[in-house]
C-alpha positions as CSV (number, residue, x, y, z in Angstrom):
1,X,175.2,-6.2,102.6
2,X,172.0,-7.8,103.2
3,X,169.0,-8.1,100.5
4,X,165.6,-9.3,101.0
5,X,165.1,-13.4,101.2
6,X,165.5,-14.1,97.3
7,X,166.6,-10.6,96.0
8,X,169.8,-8.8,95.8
9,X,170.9,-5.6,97.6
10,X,170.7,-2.1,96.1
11,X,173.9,-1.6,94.7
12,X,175.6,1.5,92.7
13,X,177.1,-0.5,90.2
14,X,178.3,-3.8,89.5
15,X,181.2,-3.9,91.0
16,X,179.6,-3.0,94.2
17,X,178.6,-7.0,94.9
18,X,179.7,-10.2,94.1
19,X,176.8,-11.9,92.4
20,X,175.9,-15.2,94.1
21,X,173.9,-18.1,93.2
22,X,169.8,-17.8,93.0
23,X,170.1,-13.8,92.7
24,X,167.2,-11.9,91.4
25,X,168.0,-8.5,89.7
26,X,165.2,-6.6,88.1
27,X,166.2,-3.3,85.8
28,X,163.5,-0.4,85.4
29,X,163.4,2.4,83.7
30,X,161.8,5.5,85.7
31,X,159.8,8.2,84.6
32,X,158.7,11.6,86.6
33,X,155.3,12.3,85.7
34,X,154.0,15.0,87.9
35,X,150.4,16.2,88.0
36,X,148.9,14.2,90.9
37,X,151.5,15.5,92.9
38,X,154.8,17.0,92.0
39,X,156.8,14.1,92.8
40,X,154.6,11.8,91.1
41,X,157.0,9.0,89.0
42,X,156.2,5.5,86.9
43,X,158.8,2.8,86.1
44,X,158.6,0.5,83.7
45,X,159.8,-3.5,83.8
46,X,159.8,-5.2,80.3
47,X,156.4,-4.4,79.1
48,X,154.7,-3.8,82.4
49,X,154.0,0.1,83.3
50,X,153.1,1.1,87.2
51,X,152.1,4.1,86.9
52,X,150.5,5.4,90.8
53,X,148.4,7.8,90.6
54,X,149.1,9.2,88.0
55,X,147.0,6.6,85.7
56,X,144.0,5.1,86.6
57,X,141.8,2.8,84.8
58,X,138.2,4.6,83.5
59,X,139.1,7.9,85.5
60,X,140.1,10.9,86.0
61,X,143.4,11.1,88.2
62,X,142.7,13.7,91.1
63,X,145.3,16.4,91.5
64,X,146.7,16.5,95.1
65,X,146.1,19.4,96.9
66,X,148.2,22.0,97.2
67,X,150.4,21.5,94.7
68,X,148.5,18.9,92.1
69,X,148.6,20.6,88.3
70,X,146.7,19.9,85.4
71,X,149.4,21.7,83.3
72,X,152.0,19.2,85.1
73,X,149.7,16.2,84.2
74,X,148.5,17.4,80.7
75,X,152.4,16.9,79.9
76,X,152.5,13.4,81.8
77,X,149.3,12.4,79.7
78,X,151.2,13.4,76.8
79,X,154.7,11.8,77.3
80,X,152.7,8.5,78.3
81,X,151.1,8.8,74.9
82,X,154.4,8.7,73.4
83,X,154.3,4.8,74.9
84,X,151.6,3.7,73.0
85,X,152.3,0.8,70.6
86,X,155.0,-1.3,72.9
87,X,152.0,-3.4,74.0
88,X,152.4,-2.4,77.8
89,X,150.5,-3.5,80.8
90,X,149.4,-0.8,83.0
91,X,149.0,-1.5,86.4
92,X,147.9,1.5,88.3
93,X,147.9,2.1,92.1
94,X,144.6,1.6,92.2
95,X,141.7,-0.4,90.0
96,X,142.2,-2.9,87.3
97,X,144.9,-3.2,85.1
98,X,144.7,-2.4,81.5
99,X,146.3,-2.5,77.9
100,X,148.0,0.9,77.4
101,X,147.4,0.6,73.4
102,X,143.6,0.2,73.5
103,X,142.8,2.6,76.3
104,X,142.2,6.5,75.8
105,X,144.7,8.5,77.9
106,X,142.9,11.4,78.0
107,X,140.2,9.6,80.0
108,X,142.5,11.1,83.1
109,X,142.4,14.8,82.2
């Protein structure tokens, strides 16, 4: 199995690769948050949220046509708000980056 320069593979589970020397591995936790879209997701490494399209910085976040849903994203919004107070880093997929605690999440419905 081959990895990119710096990075281990994909694997299933540990036993799945021998670890060598100089490997990177980086754990995340993913979360689906549709509204955008259906499919929409945001993982989270350590304290640092990426959150798509789903969460944008100072606006609202569009619904993608067909299948967008303010319903869908209204639950989203609310499930990100259960995040509040880990002192996260949002970095969404577009715009600055901000401070989950400070900002008002309901700035995207």
């Amino acid at each position: 199995m081959e990895g990119f320069k710096g990075f281990a593979p994909i694997v299933s589970s540990v036993e799945d690769y021998q670890i060598q020397e100089n490997d990177v591995f980086i754990c995340a936790k993913f979360f689906n948050t549709p509204g955008h879209s259906p499919a929409s997701i945001c993982f989270l490494i350590e304290t640092n949220l990426f959150t798509g399209d789903t969460l944008l910085f100072n606006q609202k976040t569009i619904l993608k046509v067909p299948k967008g849903s303010r319903k869908d994203l209204e639950e989203s919004i609310n499930f990100l708000s259960s995040l509040k107070g880990y002192c996260l880093r949002v970095y969404p997929g577009h715009g600055d980056d901000f401070e989950m605690d400070s900002y008002d999440l309901g700035k995207a419905l």
